[in-house]
N, C-alpha and C positions, 0 to 999 in steps of 0.2 A: 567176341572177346575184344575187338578191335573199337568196335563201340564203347563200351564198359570203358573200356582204357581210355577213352578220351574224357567222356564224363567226369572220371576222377581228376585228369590233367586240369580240365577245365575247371573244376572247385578247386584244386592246387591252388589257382591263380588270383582267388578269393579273398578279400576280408584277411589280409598278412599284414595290415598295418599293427604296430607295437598297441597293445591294451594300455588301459591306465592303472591298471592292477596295481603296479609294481609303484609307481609314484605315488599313489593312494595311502599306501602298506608303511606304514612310519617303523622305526628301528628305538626298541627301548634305548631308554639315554642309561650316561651311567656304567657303562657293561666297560668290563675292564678287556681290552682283544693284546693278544701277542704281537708286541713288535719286530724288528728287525733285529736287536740285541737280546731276545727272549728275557724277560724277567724271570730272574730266576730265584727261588726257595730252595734251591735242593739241599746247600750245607744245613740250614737250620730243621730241615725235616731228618736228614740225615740225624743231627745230634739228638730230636728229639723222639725218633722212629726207631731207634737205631735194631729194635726188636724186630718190630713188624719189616723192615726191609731186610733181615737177615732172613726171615722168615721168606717170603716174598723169593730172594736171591738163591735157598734152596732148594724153591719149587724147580726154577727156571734155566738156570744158569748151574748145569751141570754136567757141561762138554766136558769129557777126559780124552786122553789118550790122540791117538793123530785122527785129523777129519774125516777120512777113509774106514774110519772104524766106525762113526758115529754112536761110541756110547755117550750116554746119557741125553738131558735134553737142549737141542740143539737151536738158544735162541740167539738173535742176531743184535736183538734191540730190544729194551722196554721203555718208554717215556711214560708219564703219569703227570697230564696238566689239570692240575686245579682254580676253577675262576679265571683261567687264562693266565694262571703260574705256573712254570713249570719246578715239579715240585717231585719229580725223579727222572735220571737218565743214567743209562747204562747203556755200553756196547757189548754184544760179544767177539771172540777172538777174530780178527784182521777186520771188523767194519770199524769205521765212525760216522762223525755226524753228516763228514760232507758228500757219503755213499750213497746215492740210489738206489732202492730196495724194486725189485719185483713185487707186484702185490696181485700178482692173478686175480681171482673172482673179485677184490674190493674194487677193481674196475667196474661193474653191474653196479656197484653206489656213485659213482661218477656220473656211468651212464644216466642214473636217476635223475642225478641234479641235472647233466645236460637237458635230460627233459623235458622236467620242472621249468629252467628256465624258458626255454623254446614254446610250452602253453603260458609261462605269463605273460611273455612279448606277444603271443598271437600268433605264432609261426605254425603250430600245427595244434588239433584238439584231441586229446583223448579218445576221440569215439572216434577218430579218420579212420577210415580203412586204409590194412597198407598198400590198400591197390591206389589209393590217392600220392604217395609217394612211390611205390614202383610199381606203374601201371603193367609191365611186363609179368607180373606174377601171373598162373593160372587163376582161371576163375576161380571153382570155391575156394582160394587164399583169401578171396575179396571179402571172404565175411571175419577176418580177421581184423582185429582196430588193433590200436595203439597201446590200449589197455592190458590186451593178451598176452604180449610177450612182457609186459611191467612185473605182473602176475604171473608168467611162469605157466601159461593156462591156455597156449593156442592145443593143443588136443596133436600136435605134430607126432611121430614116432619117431624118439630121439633117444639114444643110449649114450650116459652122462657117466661114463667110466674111463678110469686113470691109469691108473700104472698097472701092470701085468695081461693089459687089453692091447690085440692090434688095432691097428686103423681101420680093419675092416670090421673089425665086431663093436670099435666105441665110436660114436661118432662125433665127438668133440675132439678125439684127435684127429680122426681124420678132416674136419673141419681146419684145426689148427696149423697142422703137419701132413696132410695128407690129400686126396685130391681137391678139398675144399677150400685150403688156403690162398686161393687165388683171389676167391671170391667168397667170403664166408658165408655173406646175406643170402649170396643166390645158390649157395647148396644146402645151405637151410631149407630155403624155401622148394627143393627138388624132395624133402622128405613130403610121404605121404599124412593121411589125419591118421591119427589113431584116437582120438576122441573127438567130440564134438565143443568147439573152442568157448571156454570157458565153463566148464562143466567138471576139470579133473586139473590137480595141482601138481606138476611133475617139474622138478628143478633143470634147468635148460641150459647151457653156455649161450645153443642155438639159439633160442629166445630172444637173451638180451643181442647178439648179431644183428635179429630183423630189427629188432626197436632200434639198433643205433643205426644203421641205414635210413629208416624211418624221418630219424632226428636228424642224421647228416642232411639227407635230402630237402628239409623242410628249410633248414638256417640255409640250404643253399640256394631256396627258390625265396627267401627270403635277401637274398642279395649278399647274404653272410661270406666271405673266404674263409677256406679252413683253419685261421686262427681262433676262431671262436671258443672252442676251450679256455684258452689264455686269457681272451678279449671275457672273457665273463667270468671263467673264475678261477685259473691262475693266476694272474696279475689282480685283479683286485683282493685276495687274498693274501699275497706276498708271497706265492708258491714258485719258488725258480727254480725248482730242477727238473720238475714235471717231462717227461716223454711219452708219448702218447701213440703208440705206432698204428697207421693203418696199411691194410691189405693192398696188394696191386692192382685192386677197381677203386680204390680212394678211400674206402669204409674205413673210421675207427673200428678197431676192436676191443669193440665195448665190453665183453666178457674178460678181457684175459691181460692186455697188453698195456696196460699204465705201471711206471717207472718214479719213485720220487722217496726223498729222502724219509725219513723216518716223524723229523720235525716237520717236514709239509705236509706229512699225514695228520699229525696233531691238529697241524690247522685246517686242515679241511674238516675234520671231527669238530673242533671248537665251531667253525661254521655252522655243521648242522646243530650243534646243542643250541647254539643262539637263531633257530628256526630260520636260516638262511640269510642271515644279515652278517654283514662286517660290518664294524665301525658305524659310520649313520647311511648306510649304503644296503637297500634293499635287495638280493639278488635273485632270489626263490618267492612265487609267491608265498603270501602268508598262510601258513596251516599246513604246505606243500609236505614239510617232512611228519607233519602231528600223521596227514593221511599215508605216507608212503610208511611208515611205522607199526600201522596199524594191521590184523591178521586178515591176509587179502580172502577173497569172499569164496576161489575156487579151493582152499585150504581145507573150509569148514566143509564143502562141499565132498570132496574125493578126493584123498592125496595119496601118490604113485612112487614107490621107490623112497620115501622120505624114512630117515630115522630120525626119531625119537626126539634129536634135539635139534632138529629140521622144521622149525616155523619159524615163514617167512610173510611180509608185506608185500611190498612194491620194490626187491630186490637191495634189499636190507635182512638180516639174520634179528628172530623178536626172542624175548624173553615171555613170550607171553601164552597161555593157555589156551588149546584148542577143545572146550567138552566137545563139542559135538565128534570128533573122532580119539575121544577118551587121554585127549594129552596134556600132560600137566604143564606148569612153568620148565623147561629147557635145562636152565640154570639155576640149583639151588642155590640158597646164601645169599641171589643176588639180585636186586630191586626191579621186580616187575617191568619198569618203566623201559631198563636196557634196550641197547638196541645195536646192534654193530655192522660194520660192511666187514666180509671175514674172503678169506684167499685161501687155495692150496697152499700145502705147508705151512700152516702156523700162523699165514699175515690176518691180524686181527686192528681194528679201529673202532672199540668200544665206548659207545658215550651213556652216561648215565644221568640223566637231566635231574632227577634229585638230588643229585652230592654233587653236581655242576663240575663232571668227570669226566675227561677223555682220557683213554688207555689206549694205548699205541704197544702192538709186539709184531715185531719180522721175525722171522726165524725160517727154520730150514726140517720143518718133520716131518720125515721122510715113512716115519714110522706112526702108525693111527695110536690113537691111545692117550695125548696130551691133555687134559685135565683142563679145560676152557674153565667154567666155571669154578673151579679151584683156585685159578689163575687171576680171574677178575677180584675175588671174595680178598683172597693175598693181596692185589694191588689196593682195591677199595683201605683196605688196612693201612696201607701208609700213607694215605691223603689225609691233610687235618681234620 
């Protein structure tokens, strides 16, 4: 093992200068991006919507009574950018715009982008094993790459259960909350295989954990300090509320722990629909989200514990069709193309590259049942 380990240290050390990928990669001209004062459409959508947003307002916005009671549906926020207009916004009762929202799992699309960026600089590939960044792993973890945990497909035995679970029977709480949370990556990686990695598609908190260890590790043998988030795509976004928390061995927690306004959500959505570019500033390589959008390959293959409206890519939520294990489009009503990073409770960040659509909703559902694709069909409605 001790050999093994150094092998992988020693390719670490390899071929980390920055690609030219990323300055090759030109940014269509033209494109209209969200400034600092947001442009806004929303009165004349309002006067000329005024259906379709009533409509819309009674799907969603149907809190009564005191918050302890939680009737009706309990959302926090909708925003609705079009072409890079914002062209609706709503709070619900005690937020506004300058609150930071929790957005659980849309952390895993963050994680993605950190990725993405990390193979276009050169910092780490795809196919590394994650014994190349933590050589401490046992052995057969070595046959696991980078890929596996993207995909939701290292074959680990993980139980991906929420509320009415203890920490001994879910192990994402206990991961979060329980004796894992010291070190998320490395009691990940203390679970046994229960398949053979990449072979069976089972949705993982733990998963995206090892890949962001992975990713940390890589920007840090790449000379990166832990602002790299910021340094790559809060700040060149215009993202400022962004929190990011990691665990007491240093790891973001790429699954769960990203914090940011509602409107910084929009713009990270706007990012991905304009395929990783701000402004004339390439930041993703080129095609990076066409591929992480697309239905990852252990999907088609075996999928474990998934319902129905459970296909997924490279840790993005698809609209899109699995024949080979009999499942249709996810989302009726609404354009194939969809694609969204979604959260416990309600947090959704839907982008629709055909109607050149971001859809932003936080909310608080505590209760299963909320009407996702009802919900996007309704917004789709009040965009020009």
């Amino acid at each position: 093992m001790r050999i093994l380990a150094g092998i992988y240290l020693a390719i670490a050390t390899l071929a980390l200068s920055p690609t030219s990928a990323l300055a090759q990669s030109s940014c269509p001209a033209g494109v209209r991006y969200p400034d600092a004062q947001w442009e806004s459409a929303i009165e004349t959508t309002r006067a000329a919507r005024a259906t379709e947003i009533a409509a819309l307002e009674q799907r969603v916005f149907t809190l009564t009574g005191e918050d302890d009671q939680r009737l009706g549906v309990r959302t926090d926020s909708v925003l609705i950018l079009h072409r890079g207009v914002l062209v609706y916004e709503r709070y619900g009762r005690t937020w506004t715009a300058e609150q930071p929202h929790y957005t659980w799992s849309m952390t895993k699309s963050l994680t993605n982008v950190l990725t993405g960026i990390a193979v276009g600089r050169g910092y780490l590939n795809l196919s590394d094993s994650l014994c190349r960044w933590m050589p401490y792993l046992r052995m057969d973890m070595c046959a696991l790459t980078v890929q596996h945990p993207m995909e939701f497909a290292t074959g680990l035995d993980w139980r991906e259960t929420y509320e009415n679970a203890s920490n001994q029977e879910s192990s994402v709480l206990a991961m979060l909350y329980g004796v894992g949370h010291h070190d998320a990556a490395g009691f990940v990686g203390s679970h046994p295989f229960r398949d053979r990695p990449g072979t069976t598609y089972m949705y993982s908190s733990g998963d995206t954990n090892l890949l962001s260890r992975a990713v940390d590790r890589a920007y840090s043998a790449a000379g990166e300090d832990s602002e790299y988030p910021w340094r790559y795509v809060f700040d060149p976004l215009g993202i400022t509320s962004a929190t990011l928390e990691r665990d007491a061995s240093g790891t973001p927690i790429g699954s769960s722990y990203w914090y940011a306004t509602p409107r910084d959500l929009a713009r990270f959505g706007y990012f991905l629909l304009r395929d990783g570019c701000w402004r004339d500033q390439r930041i993703l390589p080129e095609g990076w989200v066409r591929t992480s959008t697309e239905v990852s390959a252990p999907q088609r293959i075996r999928r474990l514990d998934a319902d129905a409206d459970d296909v997924q890519g490279r840790q993005f939520w698809l609209n899109r069709p699995v024949p080979e294990q009999g499942v249709t489009t996810p989302w009726p009503g609404v354009p194939e193309d969809t694609y969204a990073a979604r959260g416990h409770w309600g947090q959704s960040i839907t982008v629709i590259p055909s109607r050149e659509l971001v859809i932003v909703r936080t909310a608080d559902d505590r209760v299963r049942g909320f009407d996702f694709a009802g919900f996007i069909a309704a917004a789709m409605a009040v965009a020009p």
